[in-house]
C-alpha positions as CSV (number, residue, x, y, z in Angstrom):
1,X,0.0,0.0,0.0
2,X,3.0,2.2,1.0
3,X,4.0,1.5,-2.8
4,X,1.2,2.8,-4.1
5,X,1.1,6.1,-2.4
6,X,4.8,6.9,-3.5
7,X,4.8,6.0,-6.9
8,X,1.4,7.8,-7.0
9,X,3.2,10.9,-5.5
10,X,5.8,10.3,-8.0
11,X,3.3,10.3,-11.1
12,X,1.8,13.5,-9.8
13,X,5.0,15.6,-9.1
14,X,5.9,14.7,-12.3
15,X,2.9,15.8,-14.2
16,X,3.0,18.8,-12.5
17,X,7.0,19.7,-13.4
18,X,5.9,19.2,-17.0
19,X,3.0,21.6,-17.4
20,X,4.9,23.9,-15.4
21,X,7.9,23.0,-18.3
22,X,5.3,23.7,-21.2
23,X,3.5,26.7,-19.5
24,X,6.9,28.3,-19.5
25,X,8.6,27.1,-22.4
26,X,5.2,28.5,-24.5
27,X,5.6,31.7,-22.3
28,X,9.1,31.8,-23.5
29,X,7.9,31.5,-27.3
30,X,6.1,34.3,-28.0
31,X,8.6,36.6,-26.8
32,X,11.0,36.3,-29.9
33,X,12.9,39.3,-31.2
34,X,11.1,40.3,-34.3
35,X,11.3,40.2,-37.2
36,X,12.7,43.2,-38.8
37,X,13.4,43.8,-43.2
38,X,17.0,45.1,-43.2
39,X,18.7,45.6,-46.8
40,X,22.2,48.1,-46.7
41,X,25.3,49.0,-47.5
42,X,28.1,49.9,-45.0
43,X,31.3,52.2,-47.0
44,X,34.5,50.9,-44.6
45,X,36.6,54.3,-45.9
46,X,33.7,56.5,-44.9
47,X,34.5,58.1,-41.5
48,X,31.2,56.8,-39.7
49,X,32.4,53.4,-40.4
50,X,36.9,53.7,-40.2
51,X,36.7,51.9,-37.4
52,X,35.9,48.5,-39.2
53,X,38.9,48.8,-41.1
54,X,40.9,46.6,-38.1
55,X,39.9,43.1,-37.5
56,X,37.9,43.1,-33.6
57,X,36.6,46.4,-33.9
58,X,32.8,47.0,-34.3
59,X,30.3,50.1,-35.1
60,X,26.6,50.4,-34.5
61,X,24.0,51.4,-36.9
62,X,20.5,51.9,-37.3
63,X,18.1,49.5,-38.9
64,X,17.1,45.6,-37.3
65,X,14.5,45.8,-34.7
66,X,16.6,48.4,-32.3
67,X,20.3,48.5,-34.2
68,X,22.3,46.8,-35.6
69,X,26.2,45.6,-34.4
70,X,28.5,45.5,-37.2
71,X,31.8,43.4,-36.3
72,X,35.3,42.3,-38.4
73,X,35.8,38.7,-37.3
74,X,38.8,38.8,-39.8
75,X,40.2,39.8,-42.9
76,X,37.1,39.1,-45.1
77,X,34.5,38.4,-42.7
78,X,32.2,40.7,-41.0
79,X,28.9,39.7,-38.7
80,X,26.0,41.7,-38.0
81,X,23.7,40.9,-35.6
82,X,20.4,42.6,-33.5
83,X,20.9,45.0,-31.2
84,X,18.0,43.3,-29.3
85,X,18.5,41.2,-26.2
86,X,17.2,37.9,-26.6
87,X,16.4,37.5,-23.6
88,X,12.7,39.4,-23.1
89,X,12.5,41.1,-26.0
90,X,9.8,42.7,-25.9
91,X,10.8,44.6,-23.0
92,X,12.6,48.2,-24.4
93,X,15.5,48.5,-22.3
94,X,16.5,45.2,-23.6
95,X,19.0,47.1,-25.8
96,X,23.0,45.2,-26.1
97,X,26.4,47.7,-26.6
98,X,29.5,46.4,-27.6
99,X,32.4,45.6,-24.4
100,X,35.7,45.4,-25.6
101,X,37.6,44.5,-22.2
102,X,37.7,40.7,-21.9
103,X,37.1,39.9,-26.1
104,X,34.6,40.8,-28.2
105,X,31.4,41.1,-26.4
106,X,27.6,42.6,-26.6
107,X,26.2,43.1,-23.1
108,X,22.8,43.7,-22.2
109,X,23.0,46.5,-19.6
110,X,19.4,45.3,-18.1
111,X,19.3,41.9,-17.6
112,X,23.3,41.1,-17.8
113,X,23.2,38.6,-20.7
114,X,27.0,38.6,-22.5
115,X,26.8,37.4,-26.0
116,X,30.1,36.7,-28.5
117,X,30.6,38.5,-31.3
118,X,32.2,36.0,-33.3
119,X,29.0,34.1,-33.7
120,X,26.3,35.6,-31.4
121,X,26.3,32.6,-29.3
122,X,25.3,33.8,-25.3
123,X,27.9,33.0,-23.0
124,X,26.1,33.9,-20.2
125,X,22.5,34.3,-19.0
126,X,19.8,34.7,-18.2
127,X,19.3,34.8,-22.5
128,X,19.0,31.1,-23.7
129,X,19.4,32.2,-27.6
130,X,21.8,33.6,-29.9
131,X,21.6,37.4,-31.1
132,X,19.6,37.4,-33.6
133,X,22.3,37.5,-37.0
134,X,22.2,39.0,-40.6
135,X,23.9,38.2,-43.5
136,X,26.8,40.5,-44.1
137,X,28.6,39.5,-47.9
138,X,31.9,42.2,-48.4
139,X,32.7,43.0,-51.7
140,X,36.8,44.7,-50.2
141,X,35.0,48.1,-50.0
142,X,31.3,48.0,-48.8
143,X,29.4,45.6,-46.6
144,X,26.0,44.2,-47.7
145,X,24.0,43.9,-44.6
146,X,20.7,42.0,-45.4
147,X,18.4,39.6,-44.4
């Protein structure tokens, strides 16, 4: 009878994690940075932009959802990602600036989330997902930021 109870207990706690799980992880969905049309060209020799003519640097721009980062991973390759946090997006102060101290990072200055500019992978919290990334093709003088 003892048996019974616990694995009863068991089933029930169990049940209960996983619609706390789903009630949370559908929370969690509709809060998704948007989507935003973005279709530019960045000049690297005008002086808005010199900066991205050494490899680590990065600029901000307008366009995306709330800005966009612009960052020379190397040579020929540049990333652009969101400005938006992943993490709440929907909430406005959820806005990421570049940190150079300690590599190339985006922090959110809300919630604390540090993301890698390399890839826009989060390397640490409380954001779960990656920046949200464009494509960014360079032709040797301009950058095509699109999506």
């Amino acid at each position: 009878m003892n048996l019974k109870r616990i694995n009863t207990k068991i089933i029930i706690f169990f049940a209960l994690s996983f619609l706390l799980f789903i009630t949370k992880s559908c929370k969690d969905k509709d809060d998704i940075v948007p989507y935003a049309y973005v279709n530019f060209y960045v000049y690297i020799n005008e002086p808005d932009f010199f900066e991205l003519n050494a490899i680590g640097n990065s600029v901000a721009v307008s366009g995306g959802v709330s800005g966009i980062i612009i960052y020379r991973v190397s040579e020929n390759q540049f990333k652009a990602y969101d400005r938006t946090c992943t993490y709440e997006p929907s909430n406005p102060c959820e806005l990421i600036d570049v940190y150079e101290q300690g590599g190339p990072l985006a922090v959110d200055s809300c919630c604390g989330s540090k993301f890698l500019l390399t890839d826009g992978s989060v390397i640490e919290g409380p954001a779960l997902l990656s920046l949200r990334e464009y494509n960014a093709n360079f032709d040797g003088n301009a950058i095509h930021i699109y999506n």
